[in-house]
TORMIMAR-258964 format. One record per residue (C-alpha): x, y, z; residue in three letters. Coordinates in steps of 0.2 Angstrom, whole numbers, padded with zeros to 4 digits, always signed. Layout:
REM residues N
XYZALA/...
***
This chain:
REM residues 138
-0025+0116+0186UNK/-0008+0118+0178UNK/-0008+0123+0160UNK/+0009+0118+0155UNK/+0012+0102+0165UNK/+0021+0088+0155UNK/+0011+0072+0152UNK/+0026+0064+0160UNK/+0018+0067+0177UNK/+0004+0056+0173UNK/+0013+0043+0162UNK/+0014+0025+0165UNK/+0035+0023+0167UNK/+0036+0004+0171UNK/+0031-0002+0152UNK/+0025-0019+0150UNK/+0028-0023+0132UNK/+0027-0038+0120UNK/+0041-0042+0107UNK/+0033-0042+0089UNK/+0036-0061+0091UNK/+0026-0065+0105UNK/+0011-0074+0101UNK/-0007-0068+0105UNK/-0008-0081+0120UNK/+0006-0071+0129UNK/-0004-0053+0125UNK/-0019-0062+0135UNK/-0011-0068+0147UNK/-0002-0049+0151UNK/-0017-0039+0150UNK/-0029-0051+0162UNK/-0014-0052+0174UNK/-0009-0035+0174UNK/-0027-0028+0173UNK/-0022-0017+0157UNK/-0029-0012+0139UNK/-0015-0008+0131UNK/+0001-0014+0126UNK/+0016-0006+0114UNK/+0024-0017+0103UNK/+0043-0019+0102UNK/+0056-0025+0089UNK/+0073-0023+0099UNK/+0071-0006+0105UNK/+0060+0000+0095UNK/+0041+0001+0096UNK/+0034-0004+0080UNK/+0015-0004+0086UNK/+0002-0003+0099UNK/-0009-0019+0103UNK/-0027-0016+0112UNK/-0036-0029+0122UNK/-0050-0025+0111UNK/-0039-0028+0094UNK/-0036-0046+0105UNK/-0055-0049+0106UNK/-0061-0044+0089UNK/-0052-0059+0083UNK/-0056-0070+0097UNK/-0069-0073+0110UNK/-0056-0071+0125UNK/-0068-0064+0137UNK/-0080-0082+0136UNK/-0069-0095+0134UNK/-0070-0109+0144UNK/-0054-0113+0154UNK/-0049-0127+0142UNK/-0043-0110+0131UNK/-0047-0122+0115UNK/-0053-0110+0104UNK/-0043-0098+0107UNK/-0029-0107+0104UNK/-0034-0111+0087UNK/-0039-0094+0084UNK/-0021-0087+0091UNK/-0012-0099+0080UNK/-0021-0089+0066UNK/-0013-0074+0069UNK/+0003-0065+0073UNK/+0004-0049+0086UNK/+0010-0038+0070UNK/-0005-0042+0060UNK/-0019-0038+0075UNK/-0009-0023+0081UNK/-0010-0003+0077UNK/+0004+0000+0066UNK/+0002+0019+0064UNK/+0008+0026+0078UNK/+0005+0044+0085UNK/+0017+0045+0099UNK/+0021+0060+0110UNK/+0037+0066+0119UNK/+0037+0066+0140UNK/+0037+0085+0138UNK/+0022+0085+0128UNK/+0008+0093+0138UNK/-0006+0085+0146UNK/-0019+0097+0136UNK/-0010+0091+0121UNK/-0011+0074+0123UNK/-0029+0076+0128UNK/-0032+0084+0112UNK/-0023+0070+0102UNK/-0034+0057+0111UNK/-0050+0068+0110UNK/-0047+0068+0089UNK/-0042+0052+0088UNK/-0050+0035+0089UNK/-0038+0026+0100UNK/-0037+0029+0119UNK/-0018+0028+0121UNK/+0000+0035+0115UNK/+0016+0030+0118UNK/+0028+0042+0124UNK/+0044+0041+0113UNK/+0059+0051+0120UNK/+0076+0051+0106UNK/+0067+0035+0098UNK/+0067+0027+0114UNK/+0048+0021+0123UNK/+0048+0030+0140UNK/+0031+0027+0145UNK/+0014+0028+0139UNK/-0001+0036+0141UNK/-0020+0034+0143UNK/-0037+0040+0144UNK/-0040+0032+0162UNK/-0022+0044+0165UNK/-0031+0058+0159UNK/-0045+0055+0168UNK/-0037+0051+0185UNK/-0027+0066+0182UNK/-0044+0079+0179UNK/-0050+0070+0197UNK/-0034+0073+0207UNK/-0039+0092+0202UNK/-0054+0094+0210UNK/
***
Protein backbone atom coordinates (compact mmCIF):
# COMPACT_ATOMS: atom_id res chain seq x y z
CA UNK A 1 0.00 0.00 0.00
CA UNK A 2 1.27 3.42 -0.85
CA UNK A 3 1.68 5.77 2.03
CA UNK A 4 1.75 9.13 0.28
CA UNK A 5 -0.86 8.61 -2.58
CA UNK A 6 -3.19 11.59 -2.98
CA UNK A 7 -6.83 11.14 -2.36
CA UNK A 8 -7.25 12.35 -6.03
CA UNK A 9 -6.58 8.68 -7.21
CA UNK A 10 -9.76 7.66 -5.55
CA UNK A 11 -11.82 10.79 -5.87
CA UNK A 12 -15.18 10.98 -7.68
CA UNK A 13 -14.12 13.81 -10.67
CA UNK A 14 -17.47 13.92 -12.40
CA UNK A 15 -19.47 15.96 -9.40
CA UNK A 16 -23.18 15.78 -9.58
CA UNK A 17 -24.18 18.89 -7.68
CA UNK A 18 -27.44 20.77 -6.69
CA UNK A 19 -27.62 24.61 -6.79
CA UNK A 20 -28.59 26.11 -3.22
CA UNK A 21 -31.87 26.65 -5.12
CA UNK A 22 -32.88 23.47 -5.96
CA UNK A 23 -35.64 21.99 -4.23
CA UNK A 24 -35.60 18.81 -2.12
CA UNK A 25 -37.77 16.91 -5.00
CA UNK A 26 -34.55 17.48 -7.49
CA UNK A 27 -32.00 15.99 -4.48
CA UNK A 28 -34.36 12.80 -4.51
CA UNK A 29 -34.68 12.58 -7.69
CA UNK A 30 -30.54 12.67 -8.17
CA UNK A 31 -29.57 10.43 -5.60
CA UNK A 32 -32.27 7.42 -6.52
CA UNK A 33 -31.07 8.03 -10.16
CA UNK A 34 -27.68 8.18 -9.69
CA UNK A 35 -27.42 5.56 -6.97
CA UNK A 36 -25.53 8.09 -4.49
CA UNK A 37 -25.47 9.42 -0.75
CA UNK A 38 -24.02 12.43 -1.03
CA UNK A 39 -24.36 15.64 -2.87
CA UNK A 40 -22.22 19.06 -2.47
CA UNK A 41 -23.98 22.06 -2.63
CA UNK A 42 -23.39 24.97 -4.93
CA UNK A 43 -23.94 28.80 -4.92
CA UNK A 44 -22.29 29.86 -8.42
CA UNK A 45 -18.97 28.26 -8.12
CA UNK A 46 -18.82 27.92 -4.76
CA UNK A 47 -19.80 24.86 -2.53
CA UNK A 48 -21.61 26.38 0.34
CA UNK A 49 -22.73 22.79 1.77
CA UNK A 50 -23.01 19.20 1.59
CA UNK A 51 -26.58 17.46 1.49
CA UNK A 52 -26.79 13.46 2.62
CA UNK A 53 -29.68 11.17 1.50
CA UNK A 54 -30.06 10.61 5.05
CA UNK A 55 -30.35 14.64 5.83
CA UNK A 56 -33.21 14.05 2.71
CA UNK A 57 -35.07 11.23 4.91
CA UNK A 58 -34.83 12.58 8.49
CA UNK A 59 -37.24 15.07 7.19
CA UNK A 60 -39.30 12.89 4.90
CA UNK A 61 -40.27 9.26 4.54
CA UNK A 62 -38.66 9.11 0.97
CA UNK A 63 -37.84 5.53 1.08
CA UNK A 64 -41.84 4.48 1.54
CA UNK A 65 -43.69 6.81 -0.24
CA UNK A 66 -46.13 5.67 -2.43
CA UNK A 67 -45.67 6.61 -6.07
CA UNK A 68 -48.34 9.41 -5.97
CA UNK A 69 -44.92 11.34 -3.99
CA UNK A 70 -47.98 13.18 -2.02
CA UNK A 71 -46.42 13.50 1.07
CA UNK A 72 -43.37 14.29 0.22
CA UNK A 73 -44.27 16.90 -1.62
CA UNK A 74 -45.78 18.53 1.13
CA UNK A 75 -43.10 17.84 3.33
CA UNK A 76 -40.41 19.21 0.36
CA UNK A 77 -42.40 22.44 0.13
CA UNK A 78 -41.40 22.67 3.96
CA UNK A 79 -37.96 23.07 3.32
CA UNK A 80 -35.20 24.41 1.39
CA UNK A 81 -31.86 22.44 0.49
CA UNK A 82 -29.88 25.26 2.53
CA UNK A 83 -31.78 24.47 5.75
CA UNK A 84 -31.55 20.41 5.43
CA UNK A 85 -27.89 20.58 4.29
CA UNK A 86 -24.26 20.38 6.38
CA UNK A 87 -23.18 23.89 6.28
CA UNK A 88 -19.76 23.24 8.13
CA UNK A 89 -17.74 21.97 5.70
CA UNK A 90 -14.38 20.18 6.13
CA UNK A 91 -13.01 19.98 2.79
CA UNK A 92 -9.71 18.49 1.64
CA UNK A 93 -7.14 19.53 -1.28
CA UNK A 94 -6.77 16.47 -4.32
CA UNK A 95 -3.12 16.30 -2.90
CA UNK A 96 -4.31 15.46 0.56
CA UNK A 97 -3.45 11.91 1.31
CA UNK A 98 -5.56 9.11 1.40
CA UNK A 99 -4.37 8.21 5.17
CA UNK A 100 -5.40 11.67 5.95
CA UNK A 101 -8.55 11.78 4.62
CA UNK A 102 -9.25 8.48 6.33
CA UNK A 103 -8.36 10.03 9.54
CA UNK A 104 -10.62 13.10 8.89
CA UNK A 105 -13.57 10.62 8.29
CA UNK A 106 -12.59 8.25 10.99
CA UNK A 107 -12.90 11.37 13.68
CA UNK A 108 -15.71 12.77 12.10
CA UNK A 109 -19.39 12.04 11.92
CA UNK A 110 -20.10 12.43 8.38
CA UNK A 111 -18.87 9.97 5.60
CA UNK A 112 -17.77 12.34 2.87
CA UNK A 113 -15.56 15.44 1.96
CA UNK A 114 -15.37 17.58 -0.82
CA UNK A 115 -12.17 18.10 -2.47
CA UNK A 116 -11.66 21.96 -2.99
CA UNK A 117 -8.68 22.91 -5.22
CA UNK A 118 -8.05 27.17 -5.24
CA UNK A 119 -11.81 27.44 -4.06
CA UNK A 120 -12.79 25.48 -6.68
CA UNK A 121 -14.94 21.76 -6.17
CA UNK A 122 -12.74 19.02 -7.91
CA UNK A 123 -14.22 16.13 -6.64
CA UNK A 124 -15.33 14.53 -3.63
CA UNK A 125 -14.68 11.76 -1.56
CA UNK A 126 -16.23 8.94 0.30
CA UNK A 127 -15.98 6.20 2.73
CA UNK A 128 -17.25 3.46 0.08
CA UNK A 129 -13.86 5.25 -1.88
CA UNK A 130 -11.92 4.49 0.92
CA UNK A 131 -13.07 1.21 1.29
CA UNK A 132 -12.93 0.12 -2.44
CA UNK A 133 -9.55 1.56 -2.32
CA UNK A 134 -8.36 -0.80 1.01
CA UNK A 135 -9.89 -3.77 -1.31
CA UNK A 136 -7.89 -2.95 -4.64
CA UNK A 137 -4.79 -3.54 -2.18
CA UNK A 138 -5.19 -6.86 -1.21
Amino acid sequence: MKRRTPVSEIMTKEIITLNHTDDLSIAESLFKKNNIRHIPVVSGNNIIGMLSYTDLLRISFADSIEEDGNVESVVYNMFTIEQVMAKNLVSVNSKTTIKEVAEILSKKEFHALPVVDEEILVGIVTTTDLINYLIDQF
